[in-house]
N, C-alpha and C positions, 0 to 999 in steps of 0.2 A: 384263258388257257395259253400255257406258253408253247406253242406248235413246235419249236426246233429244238425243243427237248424228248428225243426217240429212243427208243434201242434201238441197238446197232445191230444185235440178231434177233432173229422172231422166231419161236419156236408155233407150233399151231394151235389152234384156237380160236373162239372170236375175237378174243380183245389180246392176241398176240402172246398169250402163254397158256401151259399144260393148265387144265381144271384144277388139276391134284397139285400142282407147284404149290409150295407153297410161297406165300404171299407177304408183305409189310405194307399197312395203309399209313403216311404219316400226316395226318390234320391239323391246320393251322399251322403251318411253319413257314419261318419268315426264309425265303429263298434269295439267293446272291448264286447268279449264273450270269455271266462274273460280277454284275453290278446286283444293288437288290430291285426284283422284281415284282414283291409283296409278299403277303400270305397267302397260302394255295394248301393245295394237297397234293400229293404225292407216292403212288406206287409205284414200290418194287416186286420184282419177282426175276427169281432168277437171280440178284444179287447187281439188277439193272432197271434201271428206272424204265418204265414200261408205260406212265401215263403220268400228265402234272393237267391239275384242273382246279377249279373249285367245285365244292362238295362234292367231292368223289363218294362214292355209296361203296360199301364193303360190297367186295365180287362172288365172294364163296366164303363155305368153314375153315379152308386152309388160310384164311389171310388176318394178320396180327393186326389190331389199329391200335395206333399209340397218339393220344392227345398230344404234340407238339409245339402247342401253345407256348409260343417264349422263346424257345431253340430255334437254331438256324441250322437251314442246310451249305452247304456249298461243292455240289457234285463237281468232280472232277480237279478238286482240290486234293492237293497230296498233305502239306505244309500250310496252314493256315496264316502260321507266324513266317515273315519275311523281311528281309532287310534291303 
């Protein structure tokens, strides 16, 4: 788990957002924050990364899981391409 990746706001709940929110699980995706970190998992909610682990389990019906396998993320990237 890579700990220093949090939300910055916390709405209530147990795991830090609304039950009904809805939710994006994304499995197996190769992470670069800023360097790469590996493959992990990763929720959002809220349109905020709320949790990075491996094998994150689906938290409720409102949450979307998308196989990731192959894709990368890189949160906090605006512009991928740089010169």
């Amino acid at each position: 788990m890579i700990g220093w990746i949090k939300a910055v706001e916390v709405t209530h709940g147990a795991h830090g957002w609304h039950p009904h929110m809805h939710m994006l699980l994304l499995k197996n995706v190769d992470l670069y924050a800023p360097s790469h970190t590996g493959r992990t998992d990763i929720l959002v909610a809220g349109g905020r990364i709320v949790h990075v682990g491996d094998q994150l389990a689906r938290p409720g019906e409102y949450c979307e899981v998308v196989d990731a396998a192959g894709l990368i993320a890189t949160p906090g990237f605006i512009d991928g391409h740089v010169h």
